[in-house]
C-alpha positions, 0 to 999 in steps of 0.5 A, spaced: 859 248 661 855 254 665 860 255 672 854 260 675 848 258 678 842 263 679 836 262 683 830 266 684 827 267 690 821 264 688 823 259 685 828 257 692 821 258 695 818 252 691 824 248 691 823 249 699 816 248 700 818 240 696 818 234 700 826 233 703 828 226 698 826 232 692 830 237 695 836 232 697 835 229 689 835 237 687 842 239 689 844 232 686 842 232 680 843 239 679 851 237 680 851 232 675 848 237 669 854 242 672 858 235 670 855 232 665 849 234 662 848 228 659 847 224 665 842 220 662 838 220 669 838 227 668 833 226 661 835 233 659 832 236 653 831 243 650 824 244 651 821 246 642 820 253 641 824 256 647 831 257 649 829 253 657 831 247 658 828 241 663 832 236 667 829 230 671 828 231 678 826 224 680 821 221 676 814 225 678 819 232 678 823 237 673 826 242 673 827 248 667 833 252 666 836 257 661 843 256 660 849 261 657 856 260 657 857 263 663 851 261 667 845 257 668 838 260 671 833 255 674 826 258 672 822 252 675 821 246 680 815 242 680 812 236 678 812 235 671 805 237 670 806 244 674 812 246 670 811 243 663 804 243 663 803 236 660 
């Protein structure tokens, strides 16, 4: 699995403007997809049609990333509504 974590500004600004337990669960749920992207609390999938893929937050939030073998770049954080437009 991808060691190199890349966040953009504008997504740290988003990630930021959350309510803390979000941010807090974030970091967390960020270090068990480093470990084990198959953590089932994490209900990772790859996203249809793309290359990103989206991980749980909690249960109202989500996060997308694309990952390579040497990173993974988190390009969105929000509610599921926000970042996966359903």
């Amino acid at each position: 699995m991808a060691t190199d974590i890349v966040i953009p500004e504008s997504v740290l600004k988003k990630l930021n403007a959350l309510p803390k337990e979000v941010r807090i669960k974030f970091w967390a749920q960020l270090e068990k997809l480093l470990r084990n992207p198959s953590h089932p609390s994490l209900r990772n999938k790859k996203l249809a049609g793309t290359e990103h893929w989206a991980f749980s937050v909690t249960m109202s939030y989500r996060a997308t990333y694309v990952r390579s073998s040497a990173s993974i770049l988190i390009t969105a954080i929000g509610t599921h509504k926000d970042v996966l437009g359903n």
